[in-house]
KOLTOR-586883 format. One record per residue (C-alpha): residue number from 0; residue in one letter; x, y, z. Coordinates in steps of 0.25 Angstrom, whole numbers, plus 2048, in hexadecimal, padded with zeros to 3 digits. Example, Ala and Ser with C-alpha at 12.3 -4.5 7.8 and 13.67 -1.06 7.14 Angstrom:
REM residues 2
SITE   seq   type     x     y     z
SITE     0      A   831   7EE   81F
SITE     1      S   837   7FC   81D
This chain:
REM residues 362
SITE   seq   type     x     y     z
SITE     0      X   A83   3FA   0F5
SITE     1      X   A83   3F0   0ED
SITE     2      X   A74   3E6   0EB
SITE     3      X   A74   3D8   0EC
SITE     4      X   A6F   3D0   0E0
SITE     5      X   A5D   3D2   0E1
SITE     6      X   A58   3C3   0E7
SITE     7      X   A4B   3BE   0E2
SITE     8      X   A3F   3C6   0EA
SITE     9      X   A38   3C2   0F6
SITE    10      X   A2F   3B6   0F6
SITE    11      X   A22   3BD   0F7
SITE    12      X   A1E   3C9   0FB
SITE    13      X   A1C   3C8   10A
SITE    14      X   A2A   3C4   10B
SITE    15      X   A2C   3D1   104
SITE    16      X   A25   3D9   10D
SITE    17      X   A2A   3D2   118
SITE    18      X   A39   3D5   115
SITE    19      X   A35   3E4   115
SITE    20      X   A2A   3E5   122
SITE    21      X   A2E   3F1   12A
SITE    22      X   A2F   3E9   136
SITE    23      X   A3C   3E7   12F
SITE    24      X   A40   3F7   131
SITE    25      X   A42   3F3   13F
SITE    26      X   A4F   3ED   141
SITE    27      X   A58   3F5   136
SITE    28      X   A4F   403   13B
SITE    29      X   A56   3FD   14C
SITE    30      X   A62   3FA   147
SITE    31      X   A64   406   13F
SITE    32      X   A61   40F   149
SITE    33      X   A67   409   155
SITE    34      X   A74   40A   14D
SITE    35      X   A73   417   14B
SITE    36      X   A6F   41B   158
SITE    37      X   A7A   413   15D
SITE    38      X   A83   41C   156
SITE    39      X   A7E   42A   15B
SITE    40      X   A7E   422   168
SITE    41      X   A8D   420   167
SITE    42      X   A91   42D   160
SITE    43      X   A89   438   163
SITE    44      X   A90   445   167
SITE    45      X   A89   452   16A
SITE    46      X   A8C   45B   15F
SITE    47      X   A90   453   155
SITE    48      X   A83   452   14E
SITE    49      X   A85   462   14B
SITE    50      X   A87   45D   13D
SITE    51      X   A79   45D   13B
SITE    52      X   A76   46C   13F
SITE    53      X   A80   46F   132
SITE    54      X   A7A   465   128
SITE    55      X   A7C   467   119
SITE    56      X   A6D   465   114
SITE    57      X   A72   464   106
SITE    58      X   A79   458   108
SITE    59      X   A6C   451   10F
SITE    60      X   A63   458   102
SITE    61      X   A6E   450   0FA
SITE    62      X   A6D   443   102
SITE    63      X   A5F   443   0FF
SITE    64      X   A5E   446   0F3
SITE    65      X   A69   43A   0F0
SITE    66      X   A5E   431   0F7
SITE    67      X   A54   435   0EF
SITE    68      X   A5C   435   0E2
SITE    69      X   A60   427   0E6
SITE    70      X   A53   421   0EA
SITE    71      X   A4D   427   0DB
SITE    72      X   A5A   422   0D5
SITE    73      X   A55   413   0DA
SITE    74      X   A48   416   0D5
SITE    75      X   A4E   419   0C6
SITE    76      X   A57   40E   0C7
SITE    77      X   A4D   403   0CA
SITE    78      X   A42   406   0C0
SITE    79      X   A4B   409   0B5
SITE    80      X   A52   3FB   0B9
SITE    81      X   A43   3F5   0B9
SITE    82      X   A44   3FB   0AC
SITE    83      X   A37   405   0AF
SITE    84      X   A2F   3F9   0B5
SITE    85      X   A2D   403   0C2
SITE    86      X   A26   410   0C3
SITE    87      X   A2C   419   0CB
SITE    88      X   A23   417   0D6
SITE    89      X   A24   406   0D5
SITE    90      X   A35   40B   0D5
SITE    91      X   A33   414   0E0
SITE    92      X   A2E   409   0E7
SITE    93      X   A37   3FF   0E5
SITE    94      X   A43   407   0E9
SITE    95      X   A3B   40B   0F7
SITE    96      X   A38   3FD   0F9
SITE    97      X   A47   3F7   0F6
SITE    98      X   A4C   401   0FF
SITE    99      X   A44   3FD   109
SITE   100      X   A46   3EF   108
SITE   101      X   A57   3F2   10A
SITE   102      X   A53   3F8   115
SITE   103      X   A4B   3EE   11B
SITE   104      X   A54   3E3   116
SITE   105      X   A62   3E1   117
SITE   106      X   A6E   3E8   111
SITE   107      X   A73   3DD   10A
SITE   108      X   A66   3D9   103
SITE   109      X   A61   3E9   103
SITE   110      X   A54   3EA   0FB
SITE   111      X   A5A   3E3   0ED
SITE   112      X   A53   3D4   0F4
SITE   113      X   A45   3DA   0F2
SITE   114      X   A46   3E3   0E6
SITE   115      X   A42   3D9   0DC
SITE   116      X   A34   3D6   0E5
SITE   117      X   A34   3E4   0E5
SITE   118      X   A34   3E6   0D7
SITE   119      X   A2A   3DA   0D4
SITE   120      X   A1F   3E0   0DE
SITE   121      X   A20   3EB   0D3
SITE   122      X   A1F   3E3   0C8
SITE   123      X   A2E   3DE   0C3
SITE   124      X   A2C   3D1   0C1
SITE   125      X   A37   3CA   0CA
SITE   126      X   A43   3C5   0BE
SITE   127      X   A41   3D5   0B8
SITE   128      X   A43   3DA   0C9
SITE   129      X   A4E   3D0   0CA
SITE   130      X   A56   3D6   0BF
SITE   131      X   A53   3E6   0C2
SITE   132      X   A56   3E3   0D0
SITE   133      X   A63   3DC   0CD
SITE   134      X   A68   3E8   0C3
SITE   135      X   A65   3F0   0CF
SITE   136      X   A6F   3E8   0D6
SITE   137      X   A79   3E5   0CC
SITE   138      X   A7B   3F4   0C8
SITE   139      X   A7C   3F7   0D8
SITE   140      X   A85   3ED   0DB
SITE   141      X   A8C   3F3   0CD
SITE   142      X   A8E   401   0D2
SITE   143      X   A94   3FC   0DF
SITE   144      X   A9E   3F5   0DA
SITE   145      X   AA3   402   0CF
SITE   146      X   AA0   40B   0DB
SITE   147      X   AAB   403   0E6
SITE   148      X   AB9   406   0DC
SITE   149      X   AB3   414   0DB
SITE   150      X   AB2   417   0EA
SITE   151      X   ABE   410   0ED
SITE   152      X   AC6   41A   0E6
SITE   153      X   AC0   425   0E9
SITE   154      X   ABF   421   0F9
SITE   155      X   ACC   419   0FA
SITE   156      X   ACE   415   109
SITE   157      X   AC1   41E   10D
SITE   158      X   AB9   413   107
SITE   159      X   ABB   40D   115
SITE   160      X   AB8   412   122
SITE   161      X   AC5   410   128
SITE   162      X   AC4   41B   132
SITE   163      X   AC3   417   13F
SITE   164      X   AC0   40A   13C
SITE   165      X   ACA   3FD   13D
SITE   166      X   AD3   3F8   132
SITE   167      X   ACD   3EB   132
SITE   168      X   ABD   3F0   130
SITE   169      X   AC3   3F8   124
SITE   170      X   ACA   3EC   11D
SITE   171      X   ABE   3E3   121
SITE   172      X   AB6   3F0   119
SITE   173      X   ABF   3EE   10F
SITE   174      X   ABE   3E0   10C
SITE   175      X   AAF   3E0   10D
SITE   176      X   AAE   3EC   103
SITE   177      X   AB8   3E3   0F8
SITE   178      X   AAF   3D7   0FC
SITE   179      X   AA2   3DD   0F8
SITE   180      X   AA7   3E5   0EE
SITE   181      X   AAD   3D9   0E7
SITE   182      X   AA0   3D2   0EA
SITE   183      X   A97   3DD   0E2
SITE   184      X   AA1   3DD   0D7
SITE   185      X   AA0   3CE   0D3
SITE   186      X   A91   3CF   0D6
SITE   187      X   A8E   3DB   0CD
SITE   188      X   A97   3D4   0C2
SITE   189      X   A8E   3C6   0C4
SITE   190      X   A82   3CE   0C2
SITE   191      X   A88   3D6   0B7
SITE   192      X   A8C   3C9   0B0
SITE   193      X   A7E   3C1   0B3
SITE   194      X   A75   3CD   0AF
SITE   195      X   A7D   3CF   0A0
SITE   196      X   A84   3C4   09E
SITE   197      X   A81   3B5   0A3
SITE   198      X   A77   3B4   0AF
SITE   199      X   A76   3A5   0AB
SITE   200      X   A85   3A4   0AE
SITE   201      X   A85   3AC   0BC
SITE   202      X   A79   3A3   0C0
SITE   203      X   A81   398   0BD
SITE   204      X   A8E   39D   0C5
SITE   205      X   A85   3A1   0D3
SITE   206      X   A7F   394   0D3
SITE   207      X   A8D   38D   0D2
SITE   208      X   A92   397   0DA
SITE   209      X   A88   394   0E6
SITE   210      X   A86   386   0E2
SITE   211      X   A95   384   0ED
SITE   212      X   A91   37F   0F9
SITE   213      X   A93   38C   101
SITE   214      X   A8A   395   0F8
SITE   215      X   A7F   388   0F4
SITE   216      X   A76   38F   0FD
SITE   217      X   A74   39C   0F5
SITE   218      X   A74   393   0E6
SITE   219      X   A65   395   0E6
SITE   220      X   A65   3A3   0E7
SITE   221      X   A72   3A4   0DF
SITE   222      X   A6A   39E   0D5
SITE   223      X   A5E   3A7   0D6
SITE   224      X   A68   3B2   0D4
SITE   225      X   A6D   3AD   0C8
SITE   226      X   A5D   3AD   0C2
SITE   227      X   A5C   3BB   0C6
SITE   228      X   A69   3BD   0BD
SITE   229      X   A65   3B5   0B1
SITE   230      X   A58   3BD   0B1
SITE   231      X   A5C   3CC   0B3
SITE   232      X   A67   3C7   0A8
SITE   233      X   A5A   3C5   0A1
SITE   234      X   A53   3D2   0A3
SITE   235      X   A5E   3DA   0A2
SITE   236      X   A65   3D9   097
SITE   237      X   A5D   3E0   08E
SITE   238      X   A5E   3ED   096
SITE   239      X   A64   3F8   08E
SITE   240      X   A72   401   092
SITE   241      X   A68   40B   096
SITE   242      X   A61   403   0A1
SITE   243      X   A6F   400   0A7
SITE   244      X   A74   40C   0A6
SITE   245      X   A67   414   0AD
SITE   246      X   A69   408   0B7
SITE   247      X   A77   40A   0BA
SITE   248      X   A78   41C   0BC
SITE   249      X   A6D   418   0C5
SITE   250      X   A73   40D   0CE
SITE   251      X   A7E   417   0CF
SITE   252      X   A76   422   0D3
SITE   253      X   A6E   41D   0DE
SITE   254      X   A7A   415   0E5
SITE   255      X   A82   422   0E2
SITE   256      X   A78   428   0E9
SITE   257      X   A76   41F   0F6
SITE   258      X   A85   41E   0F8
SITE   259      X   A85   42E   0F8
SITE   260      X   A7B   430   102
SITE   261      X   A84   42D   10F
SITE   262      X   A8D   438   109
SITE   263      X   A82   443   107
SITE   264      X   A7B   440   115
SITE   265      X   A8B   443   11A
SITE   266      X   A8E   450   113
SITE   267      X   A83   454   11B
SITE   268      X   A8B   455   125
SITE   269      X   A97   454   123
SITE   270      X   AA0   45E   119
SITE   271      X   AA3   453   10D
SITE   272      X   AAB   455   100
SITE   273      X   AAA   44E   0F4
SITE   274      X   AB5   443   0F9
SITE   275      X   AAF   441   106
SITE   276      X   AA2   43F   0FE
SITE   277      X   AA9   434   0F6
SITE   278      X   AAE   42E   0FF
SITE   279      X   AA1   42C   108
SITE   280      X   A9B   426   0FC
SITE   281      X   AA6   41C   0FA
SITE   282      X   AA7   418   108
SITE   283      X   A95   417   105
SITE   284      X   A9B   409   0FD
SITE   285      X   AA2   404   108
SITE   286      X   A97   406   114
SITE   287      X   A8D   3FE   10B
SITE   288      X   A95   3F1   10B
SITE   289      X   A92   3F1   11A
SITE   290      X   A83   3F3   116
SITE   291      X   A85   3E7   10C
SITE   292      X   A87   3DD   118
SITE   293      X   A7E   3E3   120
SITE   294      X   A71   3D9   125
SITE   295      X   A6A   3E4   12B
SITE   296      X   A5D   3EA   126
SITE   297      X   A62   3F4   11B
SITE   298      X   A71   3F4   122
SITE   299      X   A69   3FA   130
SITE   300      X   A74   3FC   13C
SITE   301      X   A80   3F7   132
SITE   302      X   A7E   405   128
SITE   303      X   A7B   40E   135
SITE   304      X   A87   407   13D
SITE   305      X   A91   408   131
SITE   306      X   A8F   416   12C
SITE   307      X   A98   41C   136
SITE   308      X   AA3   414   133
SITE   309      X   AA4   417   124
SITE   310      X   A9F   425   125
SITE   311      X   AA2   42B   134
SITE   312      X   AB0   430   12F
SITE   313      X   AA7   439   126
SITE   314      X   A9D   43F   12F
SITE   315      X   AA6   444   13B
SITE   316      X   AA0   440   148
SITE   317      X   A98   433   14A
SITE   318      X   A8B   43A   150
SITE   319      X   A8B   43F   141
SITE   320      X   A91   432   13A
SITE   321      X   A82   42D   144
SITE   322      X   A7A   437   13F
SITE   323      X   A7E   435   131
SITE   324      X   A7B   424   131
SITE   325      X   A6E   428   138
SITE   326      X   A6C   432   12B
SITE   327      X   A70   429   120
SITE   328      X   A67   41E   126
SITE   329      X   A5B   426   124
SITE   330      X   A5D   429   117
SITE   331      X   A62   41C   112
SITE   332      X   A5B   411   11B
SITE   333      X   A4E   418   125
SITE   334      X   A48   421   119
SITE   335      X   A49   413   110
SITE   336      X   A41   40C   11C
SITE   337      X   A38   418   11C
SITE   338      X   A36   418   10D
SITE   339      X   A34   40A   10C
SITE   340      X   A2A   408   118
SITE   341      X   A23   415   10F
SITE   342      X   A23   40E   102
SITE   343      X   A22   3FF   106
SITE   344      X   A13   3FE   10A
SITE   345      X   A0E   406   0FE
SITE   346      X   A18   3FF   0F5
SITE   347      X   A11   3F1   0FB
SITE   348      X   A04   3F6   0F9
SITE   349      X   A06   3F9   0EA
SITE   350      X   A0D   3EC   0E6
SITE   351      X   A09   3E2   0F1
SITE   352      X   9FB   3E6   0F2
SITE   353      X   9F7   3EB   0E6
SITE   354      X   9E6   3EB   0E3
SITE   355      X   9E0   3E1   0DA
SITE   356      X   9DC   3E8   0CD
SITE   357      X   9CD   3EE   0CD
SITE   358      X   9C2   3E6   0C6
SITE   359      X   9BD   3EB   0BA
SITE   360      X   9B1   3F0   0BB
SITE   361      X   9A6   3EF   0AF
């Protein structure tokens, strides 16, 4: 899913923390669940769960080994982007704690708001954060927009979920996908353009852009945006094919990996070939424009409520299609609240609290 450009950081560092309290768990943790039960609620049919006595455990191995695979592919990915400024540890760390925050806050701002705070808490000075946060979403935004014509030949009409549903959701469906994926493109070409080429130029073009009476509003963050342009033009310029190329394999592998997951959690269940497998994937693009608009913490209730319209038609019955929603979440949302509730207080601890050096002693 695409990320939105990274915004300058928190004021302080109790707005931080107050952004990410757990008292903020409450509502997504409700909603999330109350949707789900709502769907057992509606669907549930004895004997349809048998499924589950006939699981394929290597599917599930596979599934968590492409979680673990993708979480140590992020880990890679932002400390070589940091260009080796992270340990592992400070890296692991910063992952846990992004993740978290996209969780906490919601799906169209995700964890990027926060990233460059977290990156200055470990000792990135802000511009430098900035510019690594803003590769990060430059090169996502950069694999969505060459992964859509790819999906869209191999998935075709199943890119939609146009069974069982009405012809005018599917053309709305339709038109919101082309929107966004426009939208992406001309932003990814902005970016490209601003980092390698003339940041002063795109400055220039956002404010007058936002200097019309219906955008005047947003001109001051416009503006700001166009700094942070001009200075990770600045930064990274000097960077090596090498350092692109290690950045980009792994920007592909670790969304490769996340869009998989909903697949591999399926196949589990369900006999799957390779087409049907590719065709889940594709149709992963389309559910996470709904995530996109979503204000909800982390897309809580929307992900749960709109998983069985693009991927019921897969799973059989919907007692399993509910079963399967309540599954993906907790591999892809609750065990990220858990981990983060985990490594939040220690991670606090270690760069909030940090002891006064000793005094020398004679």
């Amino acid at each position: 899913m695409p990320n939105p450009l990274p915004s300058a950081p928190p004021d302080n560092d109790a707005h931080f923390l107050q952004r990410l309290r757990p008292s903020r768990l409450i509502l997504p943790v409700v909603l999330g669940l109350a949707v789900v039960g709502f769907l057992f609620y509606r669907s549930y049919q004895p004997g349809d769960l048998a499924p589950l006595a006939h699981a394929d455990w290597r599917w599930l191995l596979v599934a968590g080994l492409v979680l673990v695979a993708r979480d140590f592919g992020y880990i890679y990915r932002i400390r070589h982007i940091a260009e080796a400024e992270l340990t592992y540890r400070q890296a692991l760390d910063v992952i846990m704690i992004w993740e978290f925050a996209s969780c906490v806050l919601p799906s169209g701002q995700g964890g990027t708001g926060v990233a460059p705070f977290i990156l200055e808490k470990e000792g990135i000075p802000l511009g430098k954060g900035l510019a690594y946060i803003m590769v990060t979403a430059l090169l996502d935004n950069l694999y969505y927009v060459l992964m859509v014509p790819l999906v869209v030949l191999v998935a075709g009409a199943g890119l939609y979920p146009h069974e069982a549903l009405q012809t005018s959701f599917v053309a709305t469906l339709r038109v919101a996908f082309g929107v966004s994926y426009l939208f992406v493109t001309l932003y990814a070409g902005l970016m490209l353009y601003a980092i390698f080429i003339n940041p002063r130029a795109v400055r220039r073009l956002l404010v007058r852009l936002f200097s019309v009476r219906l955008l005047r509003r947003w001109r001051r963050l416009a503006y700001r945006h166009g700094q942070e342009m001009v200075r990770a033009s600045v930064q990274l310029r000097g960077n090596g094919p090498r350092y692109w190329w290690h950045a980009a394999v792994s920007t592909v592998f670790v969304w490769t990996a996340r869009y998989a997951i909903i697949g591999c959690l399926i196949a589990a269940f369900v006999p799957m070939n390779a087409t049907t497998f590719l065709l889940i994937f594709a149709r992963n693009i389309t559910y996470k424009v709904i995530l996109l608009v979503a204000i909800t913490p982390g897309g809580a209730g929307i992900a749960e409520g709109a998983f069985p319209t693009f991927f019921g038609s897969f799973i059989g019955t919907a007692t399993m299609t509910s079963f399967l929603v309540f599954l993906y979440r907790i591999v892809t949302y609750y065990l990220y609240l858990g981990l983060g509730l985990l490594f939040l207080p220690r991670w606090v601890a270690r760069v909030f609290l940090k002891r006064p050096p000793a005094p020398a002693t004679a």
